[in-house]
N, C-alpha and C positions, 0 to 999 in steps of 0.2 A: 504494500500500500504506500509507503514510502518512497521507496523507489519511483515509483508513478505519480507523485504529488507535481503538480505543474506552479501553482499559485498561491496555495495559503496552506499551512496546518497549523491548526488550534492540538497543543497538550495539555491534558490535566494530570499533572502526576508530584505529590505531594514529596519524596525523593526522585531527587535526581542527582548521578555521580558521573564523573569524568570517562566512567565506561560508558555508561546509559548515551551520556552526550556524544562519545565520540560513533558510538553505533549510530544514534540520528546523520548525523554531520557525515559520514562515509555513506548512506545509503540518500539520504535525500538525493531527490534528481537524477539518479544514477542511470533511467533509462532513457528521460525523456532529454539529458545534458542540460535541464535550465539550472541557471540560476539565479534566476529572478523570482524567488521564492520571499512568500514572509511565511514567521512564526508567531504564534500567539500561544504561551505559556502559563500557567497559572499553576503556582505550587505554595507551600509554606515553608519561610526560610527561617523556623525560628529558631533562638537559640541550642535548644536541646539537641535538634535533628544535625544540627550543624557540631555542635562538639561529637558528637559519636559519628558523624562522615557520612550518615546516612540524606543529607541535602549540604549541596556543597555551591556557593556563590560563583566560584570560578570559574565549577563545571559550566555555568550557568553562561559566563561571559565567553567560553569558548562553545559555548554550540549556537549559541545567534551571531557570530562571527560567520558563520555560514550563510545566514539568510540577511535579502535584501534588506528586510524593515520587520524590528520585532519590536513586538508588545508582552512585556513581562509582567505580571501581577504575582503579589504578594496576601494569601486568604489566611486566615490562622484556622489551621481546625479542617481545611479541605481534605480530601480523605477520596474523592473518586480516582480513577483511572482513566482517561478519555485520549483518543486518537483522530481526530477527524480532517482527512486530506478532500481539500476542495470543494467543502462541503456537501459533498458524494458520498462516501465511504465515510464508515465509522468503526472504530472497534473500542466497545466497552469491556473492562474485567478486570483482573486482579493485579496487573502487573505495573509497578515502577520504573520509571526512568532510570535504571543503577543493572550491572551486570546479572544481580540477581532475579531481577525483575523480569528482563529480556533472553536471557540464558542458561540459567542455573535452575529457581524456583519451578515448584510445581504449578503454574498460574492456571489463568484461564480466563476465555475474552469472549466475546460474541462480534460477530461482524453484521455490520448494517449496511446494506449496499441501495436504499433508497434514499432518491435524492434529498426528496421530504425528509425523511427523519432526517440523516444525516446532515440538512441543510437547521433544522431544529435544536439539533442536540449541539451544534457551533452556535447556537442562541445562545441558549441555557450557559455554555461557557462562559461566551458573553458577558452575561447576566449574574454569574458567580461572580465574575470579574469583577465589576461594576462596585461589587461589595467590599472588595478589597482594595490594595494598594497599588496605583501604578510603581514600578521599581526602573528607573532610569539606567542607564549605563553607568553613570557616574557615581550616582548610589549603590550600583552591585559593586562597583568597585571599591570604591569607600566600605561597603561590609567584607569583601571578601579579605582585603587586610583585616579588617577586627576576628575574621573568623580565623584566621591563621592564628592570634594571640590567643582564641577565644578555646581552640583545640588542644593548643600548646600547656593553659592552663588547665583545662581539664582532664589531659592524660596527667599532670605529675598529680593534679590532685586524686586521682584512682591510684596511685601508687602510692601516696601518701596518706599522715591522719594528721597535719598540723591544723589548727586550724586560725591559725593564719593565713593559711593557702587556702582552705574552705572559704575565709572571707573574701578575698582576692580572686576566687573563681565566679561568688555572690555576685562580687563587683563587675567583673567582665559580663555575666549573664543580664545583670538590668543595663549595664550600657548595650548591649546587642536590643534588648529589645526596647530599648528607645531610640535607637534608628530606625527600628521597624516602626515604631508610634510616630516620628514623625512623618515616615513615610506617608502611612496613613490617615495622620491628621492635616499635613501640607495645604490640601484645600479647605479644610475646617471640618470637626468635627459632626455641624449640623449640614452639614452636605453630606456624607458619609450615611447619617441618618435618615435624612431626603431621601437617598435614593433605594435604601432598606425599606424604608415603608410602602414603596412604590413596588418595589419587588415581590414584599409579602400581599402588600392587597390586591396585586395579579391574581392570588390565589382569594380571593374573595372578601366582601367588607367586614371589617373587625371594629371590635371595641378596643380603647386607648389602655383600657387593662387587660387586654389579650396582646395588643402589639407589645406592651412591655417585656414580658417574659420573651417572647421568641426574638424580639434585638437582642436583648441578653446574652441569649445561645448563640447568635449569630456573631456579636462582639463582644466576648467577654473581658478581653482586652480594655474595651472603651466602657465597658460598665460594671467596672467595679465600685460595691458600696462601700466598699471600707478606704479609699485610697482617695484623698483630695488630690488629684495630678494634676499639674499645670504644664503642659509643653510650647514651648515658642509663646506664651502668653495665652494661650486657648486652655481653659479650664472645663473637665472633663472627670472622670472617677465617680464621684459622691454626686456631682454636679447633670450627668447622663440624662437622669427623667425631664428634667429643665430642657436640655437642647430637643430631647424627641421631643416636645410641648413646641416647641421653636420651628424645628422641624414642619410637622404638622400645620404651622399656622401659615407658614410659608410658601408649602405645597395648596394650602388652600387659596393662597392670596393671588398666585400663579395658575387657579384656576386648572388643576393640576389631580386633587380629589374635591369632598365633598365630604361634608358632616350635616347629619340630622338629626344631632340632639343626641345619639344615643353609638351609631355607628361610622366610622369613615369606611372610602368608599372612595375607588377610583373615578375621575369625572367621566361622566354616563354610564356608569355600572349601575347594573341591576341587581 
């Protein structure tokens, strides 16, 4: 399916390693010789997956070195498997971007070869996307140094019990994942949330105490109640129910949903 990609492939694969990437990057194009291909990627690079090598930054910046124009996102918590070349083909299933994933494991995938779905389920990626963080070149770069230190300090501390070096790993783990939060808050907080609510009421009108709990799940990150966080000046943590409220009124104002006292509701939803 790769080999055959002419134009665009959308990945969803929560690891990805310098095997997985160098397998895409030797088969892309292989038959049809283009290279005027884009990528659209969506993984999560967060700290944990990144000290044990199981999602690796660099792998990252060397397999869109391949394609004409990629689109990197960053979701916490994504967990599919998706393939889909030219929104033709698709293949769903168990397997990761990393050698084991492709080679080794015991996996298992489904293939979809209508244009419909497969032009669909490049939606849906989309749309996961949407939820997360776009991740620039310059910012994979910028982490993919942190994750070299970030590895560094987590192999001596598995060899070690100081805990001084337990603190110093602490350290290194919330500076990683505040380059991820700003990644993700860059455009503001209440845009993040905009377009979550837009997302979820796709699936039908809700109450503002039903949307609560599922933003939650979706960012747990951004909606923590115990944590007053402030990044770049945007204040978030404790503060979350306030921005969806913002959110919400915003999307209204823009004519965008719609409230009747009781339910929101995408505008002209039934």
């Amino acid at each position: 399916m790769i080999d055959n990609v002419e134009a665009e492939l959308h990945i969803v694969s929560p690891y990805v390693t310098q095997a997985g990437a160098a397998l895409i990057r030797s088969r892309v194009g292989a038959k049809t010789r283009r290279v005027s291909v884009d990528i659209h990627l969506l993984t999560d690079l967060n700290p944990l997956s990144v000290c044990q090598g199981s999602c690796d930054p660099e792998a990252i910046l060397n397999l869109i070195s391949s394609f004409r124009h990629a689109r990197i996102y960053h979701l916490p918590r994504v967990h599919a498997k998706i393939v889909v070349a030219d929104r033709a083909v698709a293949m769903i299933g168990s397997a990761n971007l990393t050698e084991g994933g492709l080679e080794e494991n015991y996996e298992y995938s489904i293939k979809v070869s209508s244009n419909e779905v497969a032009s669909r389920i490049a939606h849906d990626v989309e749309e996961y996307s949407s939820l997360g963080a776009p991740m620039t070149t310059t910012l994979l770069e910028s982490y993919s140094i942190a994750a070299t230190e970030l590895r560094e300090t987590f192999h001596r501390k598995e060899r070690a019990v100081s805990s001084a070096l337990r603190r110093e790993f602490q350290a290194k783990i919330k500076s990683g994942d505040e380059v991820l939060l700003r990644a993700r808050v860059k455009e503001g907080v209440t845009g993040v949330f905009s377009r979550t609510i837009l997302f979820l009421l796709r699936g039908g009108p809700l109450r503002t105490i039903d949307l609560h709990p599922q933003i939650k799940r979706i960012h747990p990150d951004l909606c923590d109640d115990s944590v007053d966080r402030v990044i770049d000046g945007e204040r978030f943590g404790k503060k979350w129910k306030h921005l969806v409220r913002t959110a919400q009124q915003i999307l209204k104002r823009d004519g965008l949903v719609e409230f009747d006292g009781t339910l929101w509701r995408l505008a002209g939803q039934k």
